[in-house]
TORTITOR-932359 format. One line per field, with one value per residue: y negated, z negated, x negated of N, C-alpha, C, O in turn. Coordinates in Angstrom, 2 decimals, decimal comma. Each point is the difference from the previous one (the first is absolute). Layout:
BEGIN
nv Y_...;
nw Z_...;
nu X_...;
cav Y_...;
caw Z_...;
cau X_...;
cv Y_...;
cw Z_...;
cu X_...;
ov Y_...;
ow Z_...;
ou X_...;
This chain:
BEGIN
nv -115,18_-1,01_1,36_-2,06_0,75_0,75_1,34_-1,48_2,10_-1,24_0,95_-0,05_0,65_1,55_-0,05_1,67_-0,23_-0,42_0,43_2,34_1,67_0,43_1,47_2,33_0,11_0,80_1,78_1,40_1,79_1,00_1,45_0,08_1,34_0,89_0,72_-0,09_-0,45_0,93_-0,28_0,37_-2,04_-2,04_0,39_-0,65_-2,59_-0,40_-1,09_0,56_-0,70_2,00_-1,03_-1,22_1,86_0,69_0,93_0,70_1,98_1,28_1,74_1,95_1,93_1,73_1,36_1,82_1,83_1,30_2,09_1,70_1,68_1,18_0,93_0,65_1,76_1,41_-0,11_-1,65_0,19_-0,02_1,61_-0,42_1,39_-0,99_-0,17_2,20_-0,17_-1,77_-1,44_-1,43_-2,24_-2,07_-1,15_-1,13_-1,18_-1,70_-1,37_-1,71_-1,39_-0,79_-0,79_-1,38_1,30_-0,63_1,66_2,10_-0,01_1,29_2,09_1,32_1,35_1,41_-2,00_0,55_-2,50_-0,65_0,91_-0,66_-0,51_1,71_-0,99_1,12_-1,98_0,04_-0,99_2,27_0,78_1,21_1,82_-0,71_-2,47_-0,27_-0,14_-1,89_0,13_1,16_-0,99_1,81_-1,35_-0,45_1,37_1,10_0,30_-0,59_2,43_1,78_-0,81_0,21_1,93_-0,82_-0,51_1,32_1,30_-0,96_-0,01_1,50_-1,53_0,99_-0,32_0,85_0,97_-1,56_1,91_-1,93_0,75_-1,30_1,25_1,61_-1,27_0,27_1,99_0,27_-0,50_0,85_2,03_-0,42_-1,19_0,71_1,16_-0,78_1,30;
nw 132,06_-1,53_1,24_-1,44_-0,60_-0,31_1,53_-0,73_1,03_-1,21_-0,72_0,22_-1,37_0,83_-2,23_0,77_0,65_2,42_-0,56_1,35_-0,34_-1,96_0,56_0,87_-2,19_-2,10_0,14_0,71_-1,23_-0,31_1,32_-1,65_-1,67_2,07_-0,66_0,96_0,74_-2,05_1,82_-1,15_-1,20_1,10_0,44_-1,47_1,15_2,19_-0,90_1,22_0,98_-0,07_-1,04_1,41_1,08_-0,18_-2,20_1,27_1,21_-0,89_-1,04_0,15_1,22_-1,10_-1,34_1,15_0,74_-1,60_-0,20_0,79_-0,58_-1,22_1,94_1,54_-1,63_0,98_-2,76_1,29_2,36_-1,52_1,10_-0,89_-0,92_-0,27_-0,89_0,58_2,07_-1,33_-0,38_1,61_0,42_-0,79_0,90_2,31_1,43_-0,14_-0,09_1,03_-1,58_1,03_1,18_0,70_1,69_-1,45_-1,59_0,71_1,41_-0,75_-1,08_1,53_0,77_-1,88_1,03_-1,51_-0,07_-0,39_-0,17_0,26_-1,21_-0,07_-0,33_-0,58_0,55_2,21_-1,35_-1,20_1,78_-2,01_1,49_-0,72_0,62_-2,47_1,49_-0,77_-0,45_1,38_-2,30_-0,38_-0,10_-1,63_-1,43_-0,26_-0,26_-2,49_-1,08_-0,60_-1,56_-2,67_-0,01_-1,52_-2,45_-2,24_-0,32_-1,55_-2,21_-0,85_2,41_-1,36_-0,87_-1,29_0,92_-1,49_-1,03_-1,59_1,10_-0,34_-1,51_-0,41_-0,88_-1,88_-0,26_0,09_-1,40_-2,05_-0,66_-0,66_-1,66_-1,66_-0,51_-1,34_-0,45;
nu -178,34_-1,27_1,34_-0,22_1,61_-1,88_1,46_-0,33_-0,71_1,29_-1,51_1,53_-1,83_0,83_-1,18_0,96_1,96_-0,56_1,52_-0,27_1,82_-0,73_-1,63_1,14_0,79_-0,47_-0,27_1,22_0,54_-1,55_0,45_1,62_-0,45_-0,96_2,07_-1,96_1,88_0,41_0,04_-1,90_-0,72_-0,47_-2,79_-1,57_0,94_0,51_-1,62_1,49_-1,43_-0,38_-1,74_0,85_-0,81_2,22_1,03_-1,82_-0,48_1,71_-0,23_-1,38_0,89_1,33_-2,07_-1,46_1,88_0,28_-2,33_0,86_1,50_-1,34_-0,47_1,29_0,38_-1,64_0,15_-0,52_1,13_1,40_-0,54_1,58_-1,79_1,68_-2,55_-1,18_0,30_-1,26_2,03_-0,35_-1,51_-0,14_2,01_-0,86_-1,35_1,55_1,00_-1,17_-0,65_1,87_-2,73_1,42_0,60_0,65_-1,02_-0,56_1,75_1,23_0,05_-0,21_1,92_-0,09_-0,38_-1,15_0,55_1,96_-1,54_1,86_-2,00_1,00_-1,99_-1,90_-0,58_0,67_1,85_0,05_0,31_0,35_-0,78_1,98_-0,72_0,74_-1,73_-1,18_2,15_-1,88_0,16_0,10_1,28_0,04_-0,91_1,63_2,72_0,22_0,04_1,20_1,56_-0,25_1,09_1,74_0,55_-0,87_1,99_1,37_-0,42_1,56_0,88_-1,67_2,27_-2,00_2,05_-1,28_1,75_0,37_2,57_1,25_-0,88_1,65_1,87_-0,40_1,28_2,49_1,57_-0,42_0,87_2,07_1,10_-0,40_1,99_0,37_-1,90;
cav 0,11_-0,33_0,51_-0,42_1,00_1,60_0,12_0,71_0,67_0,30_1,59_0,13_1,13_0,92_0,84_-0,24_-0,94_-1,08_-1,46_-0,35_-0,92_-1,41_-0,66_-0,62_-0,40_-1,44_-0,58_-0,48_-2,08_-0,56_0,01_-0,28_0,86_1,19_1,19_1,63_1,00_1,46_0,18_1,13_-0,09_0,30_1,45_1,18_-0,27_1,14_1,79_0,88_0,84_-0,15_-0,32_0,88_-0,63_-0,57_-1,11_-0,63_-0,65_-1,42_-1,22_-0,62_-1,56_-0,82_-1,05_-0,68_-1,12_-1,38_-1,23_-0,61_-0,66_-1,36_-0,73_-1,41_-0,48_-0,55_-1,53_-0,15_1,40_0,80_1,13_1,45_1,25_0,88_1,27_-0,06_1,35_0,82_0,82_1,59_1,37_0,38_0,79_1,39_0,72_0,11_0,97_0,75_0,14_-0,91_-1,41_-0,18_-0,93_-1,24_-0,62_-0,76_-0,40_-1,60_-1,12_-0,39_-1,36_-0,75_-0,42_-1,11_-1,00_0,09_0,76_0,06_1,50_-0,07_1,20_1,41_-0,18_-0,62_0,98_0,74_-0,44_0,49_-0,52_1,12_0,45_0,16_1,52_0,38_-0,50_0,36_-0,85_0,91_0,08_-1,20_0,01_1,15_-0,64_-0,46_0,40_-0,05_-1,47_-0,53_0,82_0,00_-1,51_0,43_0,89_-1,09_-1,32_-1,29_-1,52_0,14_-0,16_0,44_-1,34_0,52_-1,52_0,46_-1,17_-1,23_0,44_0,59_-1,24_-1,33_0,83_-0,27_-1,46_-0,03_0,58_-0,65_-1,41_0,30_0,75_-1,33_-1,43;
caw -0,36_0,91_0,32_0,18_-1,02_-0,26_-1,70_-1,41_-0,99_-0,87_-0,61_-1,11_0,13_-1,13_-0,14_-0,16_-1,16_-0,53_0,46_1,05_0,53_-0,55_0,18_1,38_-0,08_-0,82_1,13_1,01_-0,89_-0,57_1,07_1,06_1,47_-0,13_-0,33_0,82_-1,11_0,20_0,59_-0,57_-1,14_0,28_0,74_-1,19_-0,88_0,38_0,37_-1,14_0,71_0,22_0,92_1,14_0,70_1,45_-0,31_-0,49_1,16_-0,10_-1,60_0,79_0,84_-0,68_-0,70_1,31_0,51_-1,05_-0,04_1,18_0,01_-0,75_0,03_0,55_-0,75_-0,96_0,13_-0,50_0,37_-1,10_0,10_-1,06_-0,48_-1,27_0,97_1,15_0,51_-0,51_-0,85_0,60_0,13_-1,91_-0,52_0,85_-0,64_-1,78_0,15_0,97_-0,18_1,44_0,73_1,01_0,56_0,75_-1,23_0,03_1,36_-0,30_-0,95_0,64_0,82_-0,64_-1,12_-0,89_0,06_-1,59_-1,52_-1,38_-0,09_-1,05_-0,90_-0,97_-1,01_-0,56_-1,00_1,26_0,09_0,89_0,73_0,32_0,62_-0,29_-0,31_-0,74_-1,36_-0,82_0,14_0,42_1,50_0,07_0,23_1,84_1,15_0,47_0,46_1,89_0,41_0,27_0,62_1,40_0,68_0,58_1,26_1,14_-0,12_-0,38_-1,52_-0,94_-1,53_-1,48_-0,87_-1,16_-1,25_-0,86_-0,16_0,55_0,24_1,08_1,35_0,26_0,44_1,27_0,19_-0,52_1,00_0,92_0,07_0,13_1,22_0,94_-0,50;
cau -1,41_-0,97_-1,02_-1,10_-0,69_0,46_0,63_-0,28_0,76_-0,39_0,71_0,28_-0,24_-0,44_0,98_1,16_0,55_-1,06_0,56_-0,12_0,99_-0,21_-0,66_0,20_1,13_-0,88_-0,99_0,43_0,38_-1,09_-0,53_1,26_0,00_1,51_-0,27_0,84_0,42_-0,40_0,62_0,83_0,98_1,55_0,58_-0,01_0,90_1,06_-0,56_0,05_-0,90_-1,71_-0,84_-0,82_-1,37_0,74_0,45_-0,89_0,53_1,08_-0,81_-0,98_0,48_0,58_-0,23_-0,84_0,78_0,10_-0,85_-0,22_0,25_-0,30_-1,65_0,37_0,49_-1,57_-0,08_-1,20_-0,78_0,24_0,75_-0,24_0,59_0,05_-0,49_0,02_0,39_-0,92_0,56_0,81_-1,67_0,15_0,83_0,26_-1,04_-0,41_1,27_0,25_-1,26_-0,25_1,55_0,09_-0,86_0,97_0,03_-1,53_-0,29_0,86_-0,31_-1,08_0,05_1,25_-0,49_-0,05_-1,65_-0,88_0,77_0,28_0,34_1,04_-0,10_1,13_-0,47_1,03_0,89_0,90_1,03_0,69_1,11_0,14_-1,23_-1,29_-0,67_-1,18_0,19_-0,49_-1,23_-1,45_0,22_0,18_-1,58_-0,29_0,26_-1,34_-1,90_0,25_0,19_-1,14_-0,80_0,93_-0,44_-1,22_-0,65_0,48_-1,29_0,99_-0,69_1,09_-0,32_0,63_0,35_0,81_0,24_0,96_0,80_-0,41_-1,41_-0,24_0,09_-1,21_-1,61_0,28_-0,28_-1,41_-0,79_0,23_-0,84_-0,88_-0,47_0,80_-1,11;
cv -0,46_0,60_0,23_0,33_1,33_0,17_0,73_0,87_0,60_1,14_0,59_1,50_0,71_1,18_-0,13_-0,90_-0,99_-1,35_-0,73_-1,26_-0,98_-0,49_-0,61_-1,17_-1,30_-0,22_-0,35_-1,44_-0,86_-0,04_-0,89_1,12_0,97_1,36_1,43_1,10_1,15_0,91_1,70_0,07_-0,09_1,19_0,82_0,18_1,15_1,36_1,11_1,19_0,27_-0,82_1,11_-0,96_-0,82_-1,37_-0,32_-0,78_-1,21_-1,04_-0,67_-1,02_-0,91_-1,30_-1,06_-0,92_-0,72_-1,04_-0,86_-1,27_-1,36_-0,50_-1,30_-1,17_-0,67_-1,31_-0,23_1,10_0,68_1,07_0,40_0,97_1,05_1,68_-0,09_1,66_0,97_0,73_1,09_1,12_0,83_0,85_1,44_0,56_0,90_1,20_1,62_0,68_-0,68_-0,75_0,51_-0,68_-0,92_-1,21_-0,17_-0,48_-1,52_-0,91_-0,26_-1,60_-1,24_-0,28_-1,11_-0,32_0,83_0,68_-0,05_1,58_-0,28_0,61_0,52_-0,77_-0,60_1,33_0,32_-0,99_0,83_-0,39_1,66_0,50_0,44_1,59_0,51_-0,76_0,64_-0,49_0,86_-0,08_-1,70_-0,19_0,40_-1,04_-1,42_-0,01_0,00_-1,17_-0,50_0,85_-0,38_-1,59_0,10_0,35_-1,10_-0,71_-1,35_-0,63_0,19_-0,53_0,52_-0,83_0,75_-1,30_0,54_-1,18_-1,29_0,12_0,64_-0,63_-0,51_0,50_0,51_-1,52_-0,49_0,79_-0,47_-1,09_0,78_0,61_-1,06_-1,34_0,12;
cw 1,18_0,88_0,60_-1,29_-0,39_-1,22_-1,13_-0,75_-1,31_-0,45_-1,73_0,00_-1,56_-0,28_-0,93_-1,53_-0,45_0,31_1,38_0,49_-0,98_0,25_1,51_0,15_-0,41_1,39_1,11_-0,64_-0,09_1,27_1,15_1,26_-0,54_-0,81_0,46_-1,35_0,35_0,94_-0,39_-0,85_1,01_0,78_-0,89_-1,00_-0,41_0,63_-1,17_0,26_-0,63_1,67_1,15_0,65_0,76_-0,72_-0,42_1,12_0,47_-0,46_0,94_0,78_-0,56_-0,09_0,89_0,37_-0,98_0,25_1,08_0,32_-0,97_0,02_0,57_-0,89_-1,20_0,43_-0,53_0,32_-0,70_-0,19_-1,61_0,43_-0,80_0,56_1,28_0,21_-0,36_-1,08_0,94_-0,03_-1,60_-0,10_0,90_-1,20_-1,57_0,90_1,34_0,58_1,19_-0,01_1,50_0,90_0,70_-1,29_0,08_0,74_-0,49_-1,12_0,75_0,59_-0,47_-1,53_-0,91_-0,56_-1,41_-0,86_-1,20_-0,91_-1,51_-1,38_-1,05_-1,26_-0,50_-0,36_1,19_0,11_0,61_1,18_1,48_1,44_0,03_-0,02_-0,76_-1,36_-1,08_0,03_0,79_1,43_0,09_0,09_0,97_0,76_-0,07_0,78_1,47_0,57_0,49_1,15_2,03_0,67_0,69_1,04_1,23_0,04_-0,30_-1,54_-1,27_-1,22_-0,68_-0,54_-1,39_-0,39_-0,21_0,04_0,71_0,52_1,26_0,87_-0,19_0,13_1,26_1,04_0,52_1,46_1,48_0,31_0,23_1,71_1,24_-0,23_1,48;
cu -0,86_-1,11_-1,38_-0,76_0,39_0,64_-0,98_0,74_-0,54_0,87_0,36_0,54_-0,35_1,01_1,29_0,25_-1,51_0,49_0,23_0,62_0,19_-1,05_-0,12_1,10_-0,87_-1,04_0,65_0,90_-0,64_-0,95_1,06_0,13_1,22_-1,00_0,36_0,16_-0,53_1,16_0,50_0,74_0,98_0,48_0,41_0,80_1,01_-0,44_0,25_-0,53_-1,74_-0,14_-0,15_-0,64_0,41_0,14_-1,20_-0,25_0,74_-0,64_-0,82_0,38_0,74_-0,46_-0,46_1,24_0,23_-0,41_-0,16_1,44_0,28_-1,19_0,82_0,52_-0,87_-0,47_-1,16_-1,24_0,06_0,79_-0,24_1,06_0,52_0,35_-0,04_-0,11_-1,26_0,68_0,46_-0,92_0,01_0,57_0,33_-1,50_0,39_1,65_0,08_-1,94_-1,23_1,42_0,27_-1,34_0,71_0,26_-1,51_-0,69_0,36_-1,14_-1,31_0,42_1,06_-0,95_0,47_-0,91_0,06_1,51_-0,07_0,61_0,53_-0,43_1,76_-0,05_1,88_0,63_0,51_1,66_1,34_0,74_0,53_-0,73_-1,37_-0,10_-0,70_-0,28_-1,06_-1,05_-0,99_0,92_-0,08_-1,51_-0,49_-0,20_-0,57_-0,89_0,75_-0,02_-1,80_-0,81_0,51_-0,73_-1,33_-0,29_0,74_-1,14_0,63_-0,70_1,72_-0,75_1,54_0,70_0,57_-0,08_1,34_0,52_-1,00_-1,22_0,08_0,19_-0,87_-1,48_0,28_-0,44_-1,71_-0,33_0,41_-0,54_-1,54_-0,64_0,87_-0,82_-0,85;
ov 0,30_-0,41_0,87_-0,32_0,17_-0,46_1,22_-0,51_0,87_-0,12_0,17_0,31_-0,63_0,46_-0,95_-0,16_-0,18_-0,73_-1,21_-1,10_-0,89_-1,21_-1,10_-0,54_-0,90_-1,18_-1,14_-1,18_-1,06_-0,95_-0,33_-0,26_-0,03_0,10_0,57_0,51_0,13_0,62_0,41_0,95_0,97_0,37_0,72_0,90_0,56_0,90_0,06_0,93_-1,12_0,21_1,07_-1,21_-0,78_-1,01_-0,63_-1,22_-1,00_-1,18_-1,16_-1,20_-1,19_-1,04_-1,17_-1,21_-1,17_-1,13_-1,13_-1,16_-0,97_-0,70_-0,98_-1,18_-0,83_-0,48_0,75_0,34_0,68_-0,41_0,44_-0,19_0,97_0,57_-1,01_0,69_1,16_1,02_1,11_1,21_1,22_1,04_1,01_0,69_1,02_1,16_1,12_0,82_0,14_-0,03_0,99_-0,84_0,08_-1,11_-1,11_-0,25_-1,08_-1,17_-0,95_-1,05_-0,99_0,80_-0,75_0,86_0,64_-0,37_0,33_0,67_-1,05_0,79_-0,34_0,73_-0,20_1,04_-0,71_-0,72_-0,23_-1,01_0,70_1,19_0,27_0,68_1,22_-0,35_-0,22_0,13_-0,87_0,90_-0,25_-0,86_-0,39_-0,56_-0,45_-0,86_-0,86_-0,21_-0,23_-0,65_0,22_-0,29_-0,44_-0,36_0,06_-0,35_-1,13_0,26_-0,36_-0,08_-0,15_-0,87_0,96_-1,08_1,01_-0,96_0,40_-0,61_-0,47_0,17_-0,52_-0,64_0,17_-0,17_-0,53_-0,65_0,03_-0,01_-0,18_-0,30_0,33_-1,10_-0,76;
ow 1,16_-0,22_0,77_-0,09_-0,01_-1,11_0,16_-0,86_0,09_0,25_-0,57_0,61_-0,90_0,77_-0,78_-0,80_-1,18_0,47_0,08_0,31_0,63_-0,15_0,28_1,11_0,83_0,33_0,19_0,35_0,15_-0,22_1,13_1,18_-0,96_0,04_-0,28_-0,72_1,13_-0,93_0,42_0,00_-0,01_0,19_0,27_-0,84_-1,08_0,59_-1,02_-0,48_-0,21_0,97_-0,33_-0,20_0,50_0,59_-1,04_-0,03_0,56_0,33_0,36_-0,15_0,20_0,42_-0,06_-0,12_0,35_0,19_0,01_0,36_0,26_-0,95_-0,64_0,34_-0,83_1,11_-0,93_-0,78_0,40_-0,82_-0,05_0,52_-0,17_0,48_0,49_-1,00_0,41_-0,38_-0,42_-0,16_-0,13_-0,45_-0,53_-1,00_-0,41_0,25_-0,09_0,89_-0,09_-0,32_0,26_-0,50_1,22_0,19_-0,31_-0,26_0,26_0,11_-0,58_-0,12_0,63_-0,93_0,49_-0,32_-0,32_-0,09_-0,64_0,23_-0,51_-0,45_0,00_-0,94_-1,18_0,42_0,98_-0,95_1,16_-0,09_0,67_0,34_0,90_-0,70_-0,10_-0,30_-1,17_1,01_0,66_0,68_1,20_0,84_0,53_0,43_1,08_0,76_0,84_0,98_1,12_0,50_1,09_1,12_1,13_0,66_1,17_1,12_0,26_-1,12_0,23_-0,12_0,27_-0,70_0,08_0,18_0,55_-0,39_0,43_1,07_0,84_0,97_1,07_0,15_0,67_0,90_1,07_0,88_0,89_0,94_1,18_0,67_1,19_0,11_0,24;
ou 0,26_-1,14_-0,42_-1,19_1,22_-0,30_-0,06_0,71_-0,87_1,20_-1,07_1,02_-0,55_0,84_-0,02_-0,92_-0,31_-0,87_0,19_-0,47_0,57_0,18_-0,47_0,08_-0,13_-0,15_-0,42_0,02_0,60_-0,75_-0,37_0,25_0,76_-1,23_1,05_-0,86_-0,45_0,50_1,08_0,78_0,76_1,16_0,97_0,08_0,12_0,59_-0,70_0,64_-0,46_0,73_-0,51_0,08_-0,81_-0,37_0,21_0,09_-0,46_-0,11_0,23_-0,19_-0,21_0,50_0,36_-0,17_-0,02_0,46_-0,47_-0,22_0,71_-0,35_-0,37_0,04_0,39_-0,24_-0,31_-0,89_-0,95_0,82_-1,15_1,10_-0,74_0,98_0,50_-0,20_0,00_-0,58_0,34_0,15_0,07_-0,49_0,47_0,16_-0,55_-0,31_0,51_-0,21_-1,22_1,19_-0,68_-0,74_-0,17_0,51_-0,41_-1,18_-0,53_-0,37_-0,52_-0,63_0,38_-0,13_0,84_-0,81_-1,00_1,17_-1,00_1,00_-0,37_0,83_1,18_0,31_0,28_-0,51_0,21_0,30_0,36_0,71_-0,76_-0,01_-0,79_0,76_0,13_-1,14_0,34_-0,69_-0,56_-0,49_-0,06_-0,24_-1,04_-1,01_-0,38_-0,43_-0,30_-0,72_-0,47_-0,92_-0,54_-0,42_-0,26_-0,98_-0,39_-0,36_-0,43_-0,45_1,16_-1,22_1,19_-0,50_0,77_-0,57_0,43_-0,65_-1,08_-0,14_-0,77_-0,74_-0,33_-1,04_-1,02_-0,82_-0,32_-0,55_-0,86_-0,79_-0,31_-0,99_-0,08_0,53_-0,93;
């Protein structure tokens, strides 16, 4: 990568079963860049355990060394994300009732240009990581999502749509916020 220009990270964020990781997957294709996966599906894989605060933790840095170590690998100044360690703030808050201050210290100085936020509008999708399979938690955590980008002051858009629509109203906000 060339560093005579700043990477651009774009984020792909929301709440659970909204299309994260296919749409971070269609954009970094289509952008020619790399995609940082969500880095708790593979901590949480083999956890047969509830969540403690420690493995939210993990998560946190977890995800920061991911990302970090694939920013070198972004082509076209272009980082996407599928999620970033603001799911760790969502979920200590919504489970343990606070985050860590080492989780909010962070999102002060660990940013991304623009987000992409995921509406509820796609069909639940079972999968044995998912926690909150009941439409009225799937609206919440919406409202938290939208309340979390706010209080960051993050440039985000609503992406819905259904099958082909949701990549190309992704698409749409990107080209757009990359004009």
């Amino acid at each position: 990568m060339d560093d005579s220009k700043q990477l651009i990270k774009i984020a792909v964020v929301g709440p659970e079963s909204t299309g994260k990781s296919q749409v971070s997957t269609y954009l970094a294709k289509l952008y020619g860049t790399i995609c940082v996966p969500e880095y708790s599906r593979e901590y949480c894989r083999n956890l047969n355990r509830e969540y403690t605060l420690q493995d939210e933790l993990n998560i946190f840095y977890g995800q920061i060394a991911l990302e970090r170590s694939l920013e070198p690998l972004a082509f076209n100044h272009l980082l996407i994300c599928d999620t970033t360690f603001l799911t760790v703030k969502v979920w200590c808050d919504y489970l343990f009732g606070d985050t860590l201050e080492e989780v909010k210290s962070a999102l002060k100085n660990h940013s991304y240009d623009f987000y992409l936020l995921m509406d509820i509008d796609l069909p639940w999708e079972d999968d044995p990581l998912r926690d909150f399979p009941e439409p009225e938690q799937r609206q919440y955590f919406l409202q938290v999502w939208k309340n979390e980008l706010t209080e960051l002051k993050a440039k985000y858009q609503l992406i819905s749509g259904l099958g082909e629509e949701r990549f190309l109203n992704a698409k749409k906000a990107v080209d757009s916020f990359l004009l």
